[in-house]
Structure formats: structure tokens, C-alpha cells
C-alpha positions in Angstrom: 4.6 -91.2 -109.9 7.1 -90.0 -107.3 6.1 -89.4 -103.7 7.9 -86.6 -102.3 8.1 -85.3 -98.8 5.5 -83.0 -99.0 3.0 -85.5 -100.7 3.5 -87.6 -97.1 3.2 -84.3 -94.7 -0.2 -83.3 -96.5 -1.4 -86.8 -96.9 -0.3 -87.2 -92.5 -1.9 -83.5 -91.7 -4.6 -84.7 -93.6 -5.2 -87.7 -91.9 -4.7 -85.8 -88.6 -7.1 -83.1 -89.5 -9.7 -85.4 -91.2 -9.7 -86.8 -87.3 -10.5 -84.2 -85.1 -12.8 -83.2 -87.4 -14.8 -85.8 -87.4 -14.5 -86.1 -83.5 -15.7 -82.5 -83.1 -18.7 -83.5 -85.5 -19.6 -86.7 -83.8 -19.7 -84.7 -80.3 -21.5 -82.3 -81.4 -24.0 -84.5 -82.9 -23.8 -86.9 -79.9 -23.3 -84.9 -76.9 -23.7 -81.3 -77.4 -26.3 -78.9 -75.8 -26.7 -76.5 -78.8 -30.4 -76.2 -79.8 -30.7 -77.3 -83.2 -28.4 -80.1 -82.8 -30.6 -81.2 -79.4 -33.6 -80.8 -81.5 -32.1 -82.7 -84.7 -31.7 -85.7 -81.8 -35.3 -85.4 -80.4 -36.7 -85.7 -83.9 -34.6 -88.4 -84.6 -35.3 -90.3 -81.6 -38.9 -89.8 -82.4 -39.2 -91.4 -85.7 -36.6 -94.2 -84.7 -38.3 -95.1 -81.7 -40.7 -98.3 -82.2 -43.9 -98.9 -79.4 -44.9 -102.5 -78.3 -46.9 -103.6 -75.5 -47.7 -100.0 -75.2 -44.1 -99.1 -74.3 -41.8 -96.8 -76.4 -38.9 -98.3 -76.9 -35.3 -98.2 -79.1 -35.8 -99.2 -82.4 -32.6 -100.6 -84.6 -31.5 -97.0 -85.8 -31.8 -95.0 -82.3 -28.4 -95.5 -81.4 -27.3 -93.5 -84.5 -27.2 -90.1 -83.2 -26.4 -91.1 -79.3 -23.1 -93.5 -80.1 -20.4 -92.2 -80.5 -19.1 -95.6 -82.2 -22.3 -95.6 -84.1 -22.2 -91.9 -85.6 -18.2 -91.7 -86.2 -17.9 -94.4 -89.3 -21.1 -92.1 -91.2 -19.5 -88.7 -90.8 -16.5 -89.7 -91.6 -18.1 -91.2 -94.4 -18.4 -87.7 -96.3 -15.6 -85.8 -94.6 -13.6 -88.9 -96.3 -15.0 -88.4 -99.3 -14.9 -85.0 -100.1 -11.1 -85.5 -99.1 -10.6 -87.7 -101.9 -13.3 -86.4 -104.4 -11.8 -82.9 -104.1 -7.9 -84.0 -103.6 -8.2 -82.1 -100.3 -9.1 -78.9 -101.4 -9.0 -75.1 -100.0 -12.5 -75.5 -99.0 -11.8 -79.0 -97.2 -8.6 -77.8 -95.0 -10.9 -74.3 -94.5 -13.9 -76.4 -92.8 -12.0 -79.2 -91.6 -9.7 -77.0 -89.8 -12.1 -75.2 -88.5 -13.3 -78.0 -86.9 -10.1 -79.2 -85.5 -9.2 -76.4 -84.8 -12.3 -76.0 -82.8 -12.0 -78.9 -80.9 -8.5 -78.4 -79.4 -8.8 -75.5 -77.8 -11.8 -76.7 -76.4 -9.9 -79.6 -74.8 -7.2 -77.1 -74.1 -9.5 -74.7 -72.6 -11.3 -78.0 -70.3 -7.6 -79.1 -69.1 -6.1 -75.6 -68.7 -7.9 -75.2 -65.0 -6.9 -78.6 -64.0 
């Protein structure tokens, strides 16, 4: 099998891609204000909570959807996958860069005023 050039650009913009992707993800799933995805938290932090003593407290899967180092590694998980499953395709770069896409002009938009 011979690698060419272009095999190495789509397998880096890829990589890059794959990335902010996931990072938009895992913000939005950790830190975001939009409804459903505050609401997908508060459910989760309801069945993962455990009470002793009378006291709620963190059980061993609440830090899932509040950690950013905790979420990242399982939604990257299928993003990664379907990568691989689907030898990136159409639909992958169309969501994915979406997502990335999403994300940088968001931090663009942040620093611009600064």
C-alpha cells in the first residue's frame, strides 16, 4: 500500500477536525447553558448521586458529565469510531465540521473584543 500525500493531509485534517469536535461536544455537555443539555446534567446528577448519613452526595459516576477530563476519552470514543468504521465519511466531515467549525468562531468571536 502506498501512502501518498493526500492520504497524510486527510488522515492530519482528520485528526485536527476529530479534535475540535470533540472539544465542542465535551463543552457543551460540560459547561453549556442550553436547556436540554442542562437538563440531560440534572438527570444525570440525580441518578448518580448516592445519600448516606442523610446527606446527598457524589457517587463514582457524577463526575462524568461535569469533567471535562472525565467526558473527553467517551465522546471521543464514537466520534473515533465512526472515523474509522466509516473511513471518514461525507457524513463524518459534514457533522464533525460542523462542530469545529462551530467552535472556532465561537473562540474567535470571545477573543475578537479583547
Amino acid at each position: 500500500m502506498v501512502v501518498t500525500a493526500l492520504d497524510i493531509f486527510e488522515i492530519i485534517a482528520a485528526v485536527v477536525v476529530g479534535i475540535l469536535s470533540v472539544a465542542r461536544l465535551t463543552r457543551l455537555l460540560v459547561l453549556d447553558t442550553w436547556p436540554p443539555v442542562v437538563a440531560l446534567r440534572d438527570w444525570w446528577d440525580s441518578k448518580t448521586s448516592v445519600r448516606e448519613d442523610g446527606e446527598e452526595r457524589e457517587g463514582p459516576w457524577y463526575a462524568l458529565v461535569s469533567c471535562p477530563y472525565c467526558a473527553a476519552p467517551w465522546l471521543t470514543l464514537p466520534i473515533l469510531a465512526w472515523a474509522v468504521l466509516s473511513d471518514t465519511h461525507w457524513t463524518w466531515w459534514l457533522f464533525n465540521g460542523w462542530l469545529a467549525a462551530a467552535y472556532i468562531a465561537a473562540i474567535i468571536v470571545v477573543k475578537d473584543g479583547e
